[in-house]
C-alpha positions, 0 to 999 in steps of 0.5 A: 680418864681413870687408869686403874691399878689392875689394867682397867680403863674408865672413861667417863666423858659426862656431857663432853661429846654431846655436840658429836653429831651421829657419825662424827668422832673425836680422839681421846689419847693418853699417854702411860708407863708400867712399872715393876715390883723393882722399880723399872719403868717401861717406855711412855706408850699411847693410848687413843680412843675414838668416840663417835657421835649418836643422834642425841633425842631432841628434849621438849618441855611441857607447858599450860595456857588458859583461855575464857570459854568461847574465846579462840586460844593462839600460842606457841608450844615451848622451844624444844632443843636438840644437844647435836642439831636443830629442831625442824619440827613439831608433831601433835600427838594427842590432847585435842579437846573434845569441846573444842577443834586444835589447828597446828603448824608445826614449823613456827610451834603455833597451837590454836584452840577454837571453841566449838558452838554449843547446840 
């Protein structure tokens, strides 16, 4: 927390309310004084600031994987992770090769790549 001179307010809370998950809050309080150009200094006031959770998008990461032709590929995909809650799936989106069919089970992350037969 900055105070500056001209009344301003900074917080800058970085990663801290990462874990805040959306719609819980937490409680920033500080304490101050004001002083005069003759050197009075008011009574300590309070300040507190209520910092509430957002769902934090969950974060995948890319990966590769080789196969022989003709020879089925199983693999996982990498874990995803999420700041504020658990991963409870997975979703292909696209990337299904064309000489080859993809079979998906999204809740154990599982890809498996069978090679078509060629005519």
């Amino acid at each position: 927390m900055v105070l500056q001179r001209r009344r301003q307010l900074q917080l800058t809370p970085g990663s801290d309310f990462d874990a805040l998950a959306a719609g819980t809050s937490r409680n920033v309080s500080f304490t101050y004084t004001a002083t005069d150009n003759n050197g009075g200094v008011s009574a300590v006031q309070t300040i507190t600031i209520t910092v509430t959770g957002t769902n934090d998008l969950p974060v995948a990461y890319d990966s590769t994987a080789t196969t022989s032709e003709n020879v089925i590929l199983n693999g996982n995909v990498p874990a995803a992770t999420d700041l504020d809650g658990s991963i409870v799936g997975y979703t292909l989106v696209s990337g299904q090769p064309a000489p080859a069919t993809a079979a998906w089970c999204s809740r154990r992350r599982q890809l498996q790549l069978h090679p078509r037969q060629r005519l």
